[in-house]
PDB file of N, CA, C and O in Angstrom:
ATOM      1  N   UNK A   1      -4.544 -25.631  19.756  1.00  0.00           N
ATOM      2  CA  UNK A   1      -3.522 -24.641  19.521  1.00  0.00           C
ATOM      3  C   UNK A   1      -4.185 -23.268  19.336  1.00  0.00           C
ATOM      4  O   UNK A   1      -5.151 -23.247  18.572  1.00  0.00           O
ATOM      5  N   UNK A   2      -3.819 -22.142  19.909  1.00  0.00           N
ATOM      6  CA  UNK A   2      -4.340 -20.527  20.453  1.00  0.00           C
ATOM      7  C   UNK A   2      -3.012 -20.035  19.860  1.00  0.00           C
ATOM      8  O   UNK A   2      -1.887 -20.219  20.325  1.00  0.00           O
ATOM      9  N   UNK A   3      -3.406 -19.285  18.591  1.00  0.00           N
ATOM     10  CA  UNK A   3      -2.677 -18.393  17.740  1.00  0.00           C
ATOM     11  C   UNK A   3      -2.708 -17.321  17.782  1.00  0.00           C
ATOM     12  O   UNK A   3      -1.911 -16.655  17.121  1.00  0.00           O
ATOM     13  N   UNK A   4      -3.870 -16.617  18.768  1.00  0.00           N
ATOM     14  CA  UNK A   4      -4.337 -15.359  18.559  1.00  0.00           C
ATOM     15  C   UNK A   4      -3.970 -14.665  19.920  1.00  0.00           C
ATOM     16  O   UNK A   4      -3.852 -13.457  20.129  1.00  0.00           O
ATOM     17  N   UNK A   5      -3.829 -15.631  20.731  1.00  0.00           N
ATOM     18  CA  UNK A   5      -3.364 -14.756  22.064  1.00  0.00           C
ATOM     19  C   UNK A   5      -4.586 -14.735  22.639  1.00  0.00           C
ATOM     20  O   UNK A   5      -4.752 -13.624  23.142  1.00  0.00           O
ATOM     21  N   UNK A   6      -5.892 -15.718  22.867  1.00  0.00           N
ATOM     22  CA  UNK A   6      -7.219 -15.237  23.176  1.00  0.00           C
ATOM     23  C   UNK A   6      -6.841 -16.803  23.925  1.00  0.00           C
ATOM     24  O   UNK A   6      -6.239 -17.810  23.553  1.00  0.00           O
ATOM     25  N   UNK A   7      -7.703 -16.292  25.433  1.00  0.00           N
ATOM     26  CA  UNK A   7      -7.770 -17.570  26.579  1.00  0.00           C
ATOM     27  C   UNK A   7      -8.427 -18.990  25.842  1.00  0.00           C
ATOM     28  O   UNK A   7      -9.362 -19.025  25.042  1.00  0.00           O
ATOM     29  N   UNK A   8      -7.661 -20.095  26.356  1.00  0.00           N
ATOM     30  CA  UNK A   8      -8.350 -21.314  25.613  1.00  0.00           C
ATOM     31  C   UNK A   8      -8.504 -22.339  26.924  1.00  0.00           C
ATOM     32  O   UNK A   8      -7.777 -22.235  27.911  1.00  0.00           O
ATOM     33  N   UNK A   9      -9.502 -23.293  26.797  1.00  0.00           N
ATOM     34  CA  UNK A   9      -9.878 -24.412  27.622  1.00  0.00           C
ATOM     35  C   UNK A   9     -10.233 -25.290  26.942  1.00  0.00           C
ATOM     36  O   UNK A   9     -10.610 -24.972  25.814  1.00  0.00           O
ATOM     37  N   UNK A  10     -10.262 -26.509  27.263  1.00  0.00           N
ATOM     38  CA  UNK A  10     -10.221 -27.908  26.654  1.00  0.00           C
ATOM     39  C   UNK A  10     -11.956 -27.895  27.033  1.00  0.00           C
ATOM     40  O   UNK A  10     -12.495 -27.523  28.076  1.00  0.00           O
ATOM     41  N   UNK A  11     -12.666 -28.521  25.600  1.00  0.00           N
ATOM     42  CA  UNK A  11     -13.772 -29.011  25.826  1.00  0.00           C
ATOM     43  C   UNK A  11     -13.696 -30.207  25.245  1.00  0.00           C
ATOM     44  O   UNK A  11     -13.274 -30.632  24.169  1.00  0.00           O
ATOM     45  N   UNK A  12     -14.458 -30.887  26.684  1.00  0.00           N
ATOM     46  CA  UNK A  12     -14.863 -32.637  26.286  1.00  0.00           C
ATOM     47  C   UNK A  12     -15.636 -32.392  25.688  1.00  0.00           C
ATOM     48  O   UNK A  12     -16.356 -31.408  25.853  1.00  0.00           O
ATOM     49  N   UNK A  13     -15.786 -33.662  24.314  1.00  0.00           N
ATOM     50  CA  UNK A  13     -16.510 -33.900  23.050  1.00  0.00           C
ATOM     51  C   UNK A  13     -17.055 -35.408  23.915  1.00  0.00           C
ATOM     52  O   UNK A  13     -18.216 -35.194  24.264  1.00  0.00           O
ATOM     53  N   UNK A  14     -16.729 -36.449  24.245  1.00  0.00           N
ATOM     54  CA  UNK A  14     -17.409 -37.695  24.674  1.00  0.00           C
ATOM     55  C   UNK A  14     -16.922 -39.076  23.644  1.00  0.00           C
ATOM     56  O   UNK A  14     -15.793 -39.017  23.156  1.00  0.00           O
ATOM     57  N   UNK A  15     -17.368 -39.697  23.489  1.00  0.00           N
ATOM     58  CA  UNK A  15     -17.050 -40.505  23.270  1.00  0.00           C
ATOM     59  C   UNK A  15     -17.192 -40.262  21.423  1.00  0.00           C
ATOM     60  O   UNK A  15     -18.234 -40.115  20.784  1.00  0.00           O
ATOM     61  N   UNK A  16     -15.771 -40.285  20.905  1.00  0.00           N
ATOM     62  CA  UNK A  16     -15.690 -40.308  19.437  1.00  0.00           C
ATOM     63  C   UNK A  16     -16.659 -41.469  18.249  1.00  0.00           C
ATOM     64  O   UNK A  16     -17.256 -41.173  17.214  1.00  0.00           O
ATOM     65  N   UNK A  17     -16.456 -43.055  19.044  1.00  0.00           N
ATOM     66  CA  UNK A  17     -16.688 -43.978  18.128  1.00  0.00           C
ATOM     67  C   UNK A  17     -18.546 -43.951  18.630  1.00  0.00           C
ATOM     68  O   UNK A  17     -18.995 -45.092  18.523  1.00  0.00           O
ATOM     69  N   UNK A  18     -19.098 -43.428  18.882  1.00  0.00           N
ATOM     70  CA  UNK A  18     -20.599 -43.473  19.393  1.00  0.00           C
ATOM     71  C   UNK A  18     -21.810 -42.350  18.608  1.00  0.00           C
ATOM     72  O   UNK A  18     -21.616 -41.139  18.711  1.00  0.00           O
ATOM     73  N   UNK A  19     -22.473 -42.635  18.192  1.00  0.00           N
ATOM     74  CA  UNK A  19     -23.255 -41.929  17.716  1.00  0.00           C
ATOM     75  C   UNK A  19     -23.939 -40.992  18.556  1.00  0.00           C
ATOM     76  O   UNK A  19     -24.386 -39.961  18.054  1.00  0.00           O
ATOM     77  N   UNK A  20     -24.078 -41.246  19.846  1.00  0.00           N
ATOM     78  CA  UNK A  20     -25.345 -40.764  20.826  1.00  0.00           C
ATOM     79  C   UNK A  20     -24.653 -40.078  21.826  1.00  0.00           C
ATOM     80  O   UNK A  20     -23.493 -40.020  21.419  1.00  0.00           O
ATOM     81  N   UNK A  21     -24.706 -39.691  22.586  1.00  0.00           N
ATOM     82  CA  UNK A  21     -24.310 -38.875  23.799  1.00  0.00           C
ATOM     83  C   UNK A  21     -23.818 -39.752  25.241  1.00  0.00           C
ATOM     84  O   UNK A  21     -24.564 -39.981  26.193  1.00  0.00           O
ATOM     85  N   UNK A  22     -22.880 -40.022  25.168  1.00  0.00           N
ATOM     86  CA  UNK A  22     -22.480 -40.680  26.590  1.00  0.00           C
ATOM     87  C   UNK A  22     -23.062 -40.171  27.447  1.00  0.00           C
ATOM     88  O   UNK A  22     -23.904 -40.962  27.871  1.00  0.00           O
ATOM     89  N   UNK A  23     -23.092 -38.853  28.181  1.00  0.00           N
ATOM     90  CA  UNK A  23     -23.201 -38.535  29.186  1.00  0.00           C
ATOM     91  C   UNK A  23     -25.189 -38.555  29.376  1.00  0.00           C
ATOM     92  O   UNK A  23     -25.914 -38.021  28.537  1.00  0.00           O
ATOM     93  N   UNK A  24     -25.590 -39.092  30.308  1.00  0.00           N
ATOM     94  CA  UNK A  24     -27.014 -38.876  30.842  1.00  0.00           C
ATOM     95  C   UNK A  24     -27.673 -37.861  31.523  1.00  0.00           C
ATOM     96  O   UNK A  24     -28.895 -37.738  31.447  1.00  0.00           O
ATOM     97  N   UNK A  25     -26.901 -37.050  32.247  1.00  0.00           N
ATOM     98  CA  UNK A  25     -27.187 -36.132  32.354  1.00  0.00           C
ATOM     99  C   UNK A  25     -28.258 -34.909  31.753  1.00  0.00           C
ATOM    100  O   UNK A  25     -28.157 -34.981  30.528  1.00  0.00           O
ATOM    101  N   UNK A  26     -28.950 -34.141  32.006  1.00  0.00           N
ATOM    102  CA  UNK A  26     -29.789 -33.299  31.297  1.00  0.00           C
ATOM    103  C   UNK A  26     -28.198 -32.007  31.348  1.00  0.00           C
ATOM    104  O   UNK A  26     -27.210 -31.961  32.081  1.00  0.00           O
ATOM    105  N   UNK A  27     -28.724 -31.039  30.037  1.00  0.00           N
ATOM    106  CA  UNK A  27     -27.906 -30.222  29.599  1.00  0.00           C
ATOM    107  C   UNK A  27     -28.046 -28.851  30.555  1.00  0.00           C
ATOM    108  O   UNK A  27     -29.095 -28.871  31.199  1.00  0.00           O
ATOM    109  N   UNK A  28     -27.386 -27.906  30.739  1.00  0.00           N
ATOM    110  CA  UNK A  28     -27.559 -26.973  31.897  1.00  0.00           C
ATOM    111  C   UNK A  28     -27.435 -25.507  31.179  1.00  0.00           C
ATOM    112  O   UNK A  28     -26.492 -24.746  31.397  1.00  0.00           O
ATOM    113  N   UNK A  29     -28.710 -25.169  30.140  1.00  0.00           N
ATOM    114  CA  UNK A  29     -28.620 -24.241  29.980  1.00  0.00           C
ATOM    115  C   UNK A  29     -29.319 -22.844  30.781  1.00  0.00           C
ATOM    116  O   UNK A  29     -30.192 -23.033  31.628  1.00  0.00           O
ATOM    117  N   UNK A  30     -28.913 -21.600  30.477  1.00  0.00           N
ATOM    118  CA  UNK A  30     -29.439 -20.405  30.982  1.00  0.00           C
ATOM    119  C   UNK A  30     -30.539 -19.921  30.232  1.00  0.00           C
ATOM    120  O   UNK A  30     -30.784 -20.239  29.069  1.00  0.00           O
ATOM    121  N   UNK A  31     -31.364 -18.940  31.121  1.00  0.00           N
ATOM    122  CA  UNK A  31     -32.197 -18.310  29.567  1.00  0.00           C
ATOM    123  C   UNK A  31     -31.023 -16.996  28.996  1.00  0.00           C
ATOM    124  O   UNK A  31     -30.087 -16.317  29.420  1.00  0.00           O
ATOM    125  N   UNK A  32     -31.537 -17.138  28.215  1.00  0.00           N
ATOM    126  CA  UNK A  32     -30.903 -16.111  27.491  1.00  0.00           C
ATOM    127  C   UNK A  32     -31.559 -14.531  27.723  1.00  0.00           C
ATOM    128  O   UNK A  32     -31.403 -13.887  26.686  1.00  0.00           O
ATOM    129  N   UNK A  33     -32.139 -13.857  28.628  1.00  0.00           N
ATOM    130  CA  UNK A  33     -32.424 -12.869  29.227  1.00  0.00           C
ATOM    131  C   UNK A  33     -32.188 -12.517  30.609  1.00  0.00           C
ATOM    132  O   UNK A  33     -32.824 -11.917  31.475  1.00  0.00           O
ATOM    133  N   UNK A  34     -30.920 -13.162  30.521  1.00  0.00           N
ATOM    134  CA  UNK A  34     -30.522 -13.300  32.255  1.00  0.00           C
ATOM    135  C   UNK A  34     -29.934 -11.865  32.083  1.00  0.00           C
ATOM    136  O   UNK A  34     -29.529 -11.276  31.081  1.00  0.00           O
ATOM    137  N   UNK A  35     -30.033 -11.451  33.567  1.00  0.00           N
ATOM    138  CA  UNK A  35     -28.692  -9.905  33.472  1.00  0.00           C
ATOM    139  C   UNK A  35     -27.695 -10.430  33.597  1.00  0.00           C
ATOM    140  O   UNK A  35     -27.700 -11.630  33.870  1.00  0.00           O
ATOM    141  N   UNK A  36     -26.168  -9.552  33.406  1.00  0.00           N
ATOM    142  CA  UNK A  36     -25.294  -9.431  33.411  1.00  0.00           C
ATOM    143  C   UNK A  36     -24.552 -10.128  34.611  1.00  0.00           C
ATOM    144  O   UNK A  36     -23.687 -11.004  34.596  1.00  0.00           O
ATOM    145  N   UNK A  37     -25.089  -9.546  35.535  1.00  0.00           N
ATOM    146  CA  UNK A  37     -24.605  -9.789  36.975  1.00  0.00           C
ATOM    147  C   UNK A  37     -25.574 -11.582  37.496  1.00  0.00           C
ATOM    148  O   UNK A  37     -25.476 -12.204  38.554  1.00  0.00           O
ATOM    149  N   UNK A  38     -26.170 -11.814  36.614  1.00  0.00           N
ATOM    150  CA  UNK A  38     -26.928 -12.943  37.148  1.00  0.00           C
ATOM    151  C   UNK A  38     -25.542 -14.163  36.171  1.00  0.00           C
ATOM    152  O   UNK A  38     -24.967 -15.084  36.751  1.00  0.00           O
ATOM    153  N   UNK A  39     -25.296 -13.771  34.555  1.00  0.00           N
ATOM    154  CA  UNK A  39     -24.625 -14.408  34.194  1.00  0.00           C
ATOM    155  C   UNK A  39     -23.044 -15.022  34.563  1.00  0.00           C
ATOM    156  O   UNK A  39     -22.373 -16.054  34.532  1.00  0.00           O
ATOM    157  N   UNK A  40     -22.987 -13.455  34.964  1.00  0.00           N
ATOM    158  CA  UNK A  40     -21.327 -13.656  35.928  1.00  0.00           C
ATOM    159  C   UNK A  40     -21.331 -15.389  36.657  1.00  0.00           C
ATOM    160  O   UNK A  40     -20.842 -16.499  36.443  1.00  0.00           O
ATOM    161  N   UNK A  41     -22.352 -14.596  37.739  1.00  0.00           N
ATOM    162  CA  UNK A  41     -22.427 -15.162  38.730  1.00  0.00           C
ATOM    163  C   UNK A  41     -22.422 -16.794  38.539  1.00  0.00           C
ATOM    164  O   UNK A  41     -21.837 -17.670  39.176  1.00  0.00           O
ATOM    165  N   UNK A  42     -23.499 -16.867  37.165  1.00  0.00           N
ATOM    166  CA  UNK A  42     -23.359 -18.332  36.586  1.00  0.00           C
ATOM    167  C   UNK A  42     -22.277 -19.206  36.431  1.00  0.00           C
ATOM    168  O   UNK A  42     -22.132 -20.383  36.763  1.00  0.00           O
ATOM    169  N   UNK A  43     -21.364 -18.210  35.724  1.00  0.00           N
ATOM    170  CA  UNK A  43     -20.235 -18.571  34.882  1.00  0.00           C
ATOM    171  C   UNK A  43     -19.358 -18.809  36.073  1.00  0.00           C
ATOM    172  O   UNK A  43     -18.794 -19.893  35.922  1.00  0.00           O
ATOM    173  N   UNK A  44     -18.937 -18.094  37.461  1.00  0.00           N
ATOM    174  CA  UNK A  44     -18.567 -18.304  38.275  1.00  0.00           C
ATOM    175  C   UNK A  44     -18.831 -19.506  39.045  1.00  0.00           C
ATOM    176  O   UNK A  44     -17.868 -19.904  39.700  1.00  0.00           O
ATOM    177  N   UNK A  45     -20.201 -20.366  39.146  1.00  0.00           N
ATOM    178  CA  UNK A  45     -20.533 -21.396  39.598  1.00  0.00           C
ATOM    179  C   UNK A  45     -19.845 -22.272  38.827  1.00  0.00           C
ATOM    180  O   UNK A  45     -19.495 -23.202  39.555  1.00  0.00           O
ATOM    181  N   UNK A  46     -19.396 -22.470  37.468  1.00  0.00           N
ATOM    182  CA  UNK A  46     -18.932 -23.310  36.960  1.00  0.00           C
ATOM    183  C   UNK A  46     -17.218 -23.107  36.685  1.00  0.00           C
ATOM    184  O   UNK A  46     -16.537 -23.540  35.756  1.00  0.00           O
ATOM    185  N   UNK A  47     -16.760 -22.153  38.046  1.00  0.00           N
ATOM    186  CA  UNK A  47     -14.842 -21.777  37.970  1.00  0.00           C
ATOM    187  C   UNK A  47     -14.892 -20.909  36.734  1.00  0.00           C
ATOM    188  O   UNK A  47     -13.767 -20.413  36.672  1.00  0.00           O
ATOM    189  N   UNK A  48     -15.589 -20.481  35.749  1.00  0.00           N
ATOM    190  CA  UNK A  48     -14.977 -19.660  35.118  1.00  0.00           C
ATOM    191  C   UNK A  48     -15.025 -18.413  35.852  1.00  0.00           C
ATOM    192  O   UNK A  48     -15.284 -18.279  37.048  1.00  0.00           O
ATOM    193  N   UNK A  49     -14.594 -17.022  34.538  1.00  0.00           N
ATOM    194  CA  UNK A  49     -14.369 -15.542  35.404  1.00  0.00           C
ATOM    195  C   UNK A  49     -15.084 -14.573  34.425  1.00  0.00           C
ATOM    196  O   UNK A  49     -15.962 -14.848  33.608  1.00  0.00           O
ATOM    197  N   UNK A  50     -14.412 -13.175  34.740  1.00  0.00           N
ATOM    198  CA  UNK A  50     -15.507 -12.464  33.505  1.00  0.00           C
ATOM    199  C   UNK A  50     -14.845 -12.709  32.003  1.00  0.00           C
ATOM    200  O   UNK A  50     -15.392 -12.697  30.900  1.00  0.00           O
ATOM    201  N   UNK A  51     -13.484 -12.932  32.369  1.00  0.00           N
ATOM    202  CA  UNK A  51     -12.669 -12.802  31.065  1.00  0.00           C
ATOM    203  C   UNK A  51     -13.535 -13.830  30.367  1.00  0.00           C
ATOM    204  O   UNK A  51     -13.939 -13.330  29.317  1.00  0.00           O
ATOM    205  N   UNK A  52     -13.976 -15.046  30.525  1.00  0.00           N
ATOM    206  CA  UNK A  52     -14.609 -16.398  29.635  1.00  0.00           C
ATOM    207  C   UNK A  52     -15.560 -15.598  28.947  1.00  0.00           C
ATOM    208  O   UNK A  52     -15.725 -15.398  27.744  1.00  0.00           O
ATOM    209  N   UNK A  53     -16.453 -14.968  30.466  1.00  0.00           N
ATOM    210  CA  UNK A  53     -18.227 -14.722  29.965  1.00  0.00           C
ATOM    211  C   UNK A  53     -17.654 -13.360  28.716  1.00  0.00           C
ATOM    212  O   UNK A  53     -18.326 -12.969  27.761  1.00  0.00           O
ATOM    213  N   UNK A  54     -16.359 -12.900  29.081  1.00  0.00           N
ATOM    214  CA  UNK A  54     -16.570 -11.591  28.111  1.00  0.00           C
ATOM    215  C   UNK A  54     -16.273 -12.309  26.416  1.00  0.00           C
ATOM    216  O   UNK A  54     -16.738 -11.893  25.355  1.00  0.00           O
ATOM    217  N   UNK A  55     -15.259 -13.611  26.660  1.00  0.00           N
ATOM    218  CA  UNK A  55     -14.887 -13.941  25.619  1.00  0.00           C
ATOM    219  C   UNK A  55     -16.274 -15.121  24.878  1.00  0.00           C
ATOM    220  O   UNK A  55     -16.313 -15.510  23.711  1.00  0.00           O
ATOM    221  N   UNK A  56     -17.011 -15.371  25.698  1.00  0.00           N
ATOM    222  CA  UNK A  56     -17.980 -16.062  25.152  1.00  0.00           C
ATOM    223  C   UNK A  56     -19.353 -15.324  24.437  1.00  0.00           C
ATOM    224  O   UNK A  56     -20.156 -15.862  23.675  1.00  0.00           O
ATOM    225  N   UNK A  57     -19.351 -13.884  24.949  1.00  0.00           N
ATOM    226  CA  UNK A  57     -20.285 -12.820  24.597  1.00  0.00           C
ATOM    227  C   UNK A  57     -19.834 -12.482  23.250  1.00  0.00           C
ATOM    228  O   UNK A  57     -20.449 -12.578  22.188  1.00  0.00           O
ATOM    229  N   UNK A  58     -18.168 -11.904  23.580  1.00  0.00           N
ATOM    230  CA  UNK A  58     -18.010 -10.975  22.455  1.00  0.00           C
ATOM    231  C   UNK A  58     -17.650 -12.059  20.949  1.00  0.00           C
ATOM    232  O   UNK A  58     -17.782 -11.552  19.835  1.00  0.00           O
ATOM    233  N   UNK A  59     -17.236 -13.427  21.079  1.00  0.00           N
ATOM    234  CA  UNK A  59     -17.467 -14.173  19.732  1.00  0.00           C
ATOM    235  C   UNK A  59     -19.208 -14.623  19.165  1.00  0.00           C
ATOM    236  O   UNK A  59     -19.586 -14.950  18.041  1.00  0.00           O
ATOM    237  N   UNK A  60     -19.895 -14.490  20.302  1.00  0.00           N
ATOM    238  CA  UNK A  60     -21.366 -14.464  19.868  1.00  0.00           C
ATOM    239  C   UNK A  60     -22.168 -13.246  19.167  1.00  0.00           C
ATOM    240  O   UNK A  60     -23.141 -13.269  18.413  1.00  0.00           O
ATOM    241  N   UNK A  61     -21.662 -12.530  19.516  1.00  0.00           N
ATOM    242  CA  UNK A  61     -22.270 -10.806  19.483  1.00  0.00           C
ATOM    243  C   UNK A  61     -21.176 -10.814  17.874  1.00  0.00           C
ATOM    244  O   UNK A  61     -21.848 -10.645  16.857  1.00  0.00           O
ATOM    245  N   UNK A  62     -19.529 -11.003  17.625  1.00  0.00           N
ATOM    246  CA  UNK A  62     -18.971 -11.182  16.091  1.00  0.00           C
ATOM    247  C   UNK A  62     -20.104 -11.989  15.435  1.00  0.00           C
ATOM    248  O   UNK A  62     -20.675 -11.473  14.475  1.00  0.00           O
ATOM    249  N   UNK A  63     -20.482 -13.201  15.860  1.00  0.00           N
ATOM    250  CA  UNK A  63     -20.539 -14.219  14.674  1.00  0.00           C
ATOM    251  C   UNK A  63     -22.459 -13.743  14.262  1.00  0.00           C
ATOM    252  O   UNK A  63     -23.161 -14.158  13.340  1.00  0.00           O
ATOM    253  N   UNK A  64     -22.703 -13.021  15.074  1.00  0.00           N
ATOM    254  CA  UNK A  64     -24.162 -12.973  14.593  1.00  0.00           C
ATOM    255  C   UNK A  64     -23.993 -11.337  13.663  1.00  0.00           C
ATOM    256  O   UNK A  64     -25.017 -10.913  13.127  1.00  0.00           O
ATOM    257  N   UNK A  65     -22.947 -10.676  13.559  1.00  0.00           N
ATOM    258  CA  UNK A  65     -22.944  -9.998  13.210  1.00  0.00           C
ATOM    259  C   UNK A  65     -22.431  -9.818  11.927  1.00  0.00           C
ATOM    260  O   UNK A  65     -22.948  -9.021  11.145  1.00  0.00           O
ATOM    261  N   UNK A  66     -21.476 -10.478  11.652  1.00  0.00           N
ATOM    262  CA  UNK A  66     -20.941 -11.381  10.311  1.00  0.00           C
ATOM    263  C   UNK A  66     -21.846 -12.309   9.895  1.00  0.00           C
ATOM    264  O   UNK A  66     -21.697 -12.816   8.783  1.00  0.00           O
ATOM    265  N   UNK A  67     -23.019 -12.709  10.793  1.00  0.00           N
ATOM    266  CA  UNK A  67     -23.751 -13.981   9.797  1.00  0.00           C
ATOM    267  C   UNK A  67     -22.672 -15.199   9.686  1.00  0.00           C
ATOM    268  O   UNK A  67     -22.305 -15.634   8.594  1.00  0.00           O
ATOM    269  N   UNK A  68     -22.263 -15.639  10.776  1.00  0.00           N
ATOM    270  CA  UNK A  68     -21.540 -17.009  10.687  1.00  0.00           C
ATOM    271  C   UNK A  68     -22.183 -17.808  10.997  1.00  0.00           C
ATOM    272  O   UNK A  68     -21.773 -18.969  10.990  1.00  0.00           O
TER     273      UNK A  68
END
């Protein structure tokens, strides 16, 4: 439930009753000194748009700034 009027998407969590990680897969992270235009582009490989990457920046860039 989105109270705030801010875009929402469902993230799979995996299997509840399991301690360990269902999925086998290796995890698909970025470095974190990518440019701007390299991240887009990322975020675009995976269907998102800028609105995500802006909304995934700007709660990272709050919460380190508040110390959450």
């Amino acid at each position: 439930c989105v109270k705030s009027g801010a875009p929402a998407y469902p993230v799979f969590t995996g299997r509840r009753e399991s301690r360990r990680p269902s999925c086998k897969k290796p995890v698909d992270l970025v470095d974190p000194s990518i440019t701007w235009e390299e991240a887009l582009k990322y975020f675009k490989s995976k269907g998102l748009g800028i609105l995500d990457l802006a909304t995934l920046l700007g709660t990272l860039s709050l919460s380190f700034i508040l110390n959450l």
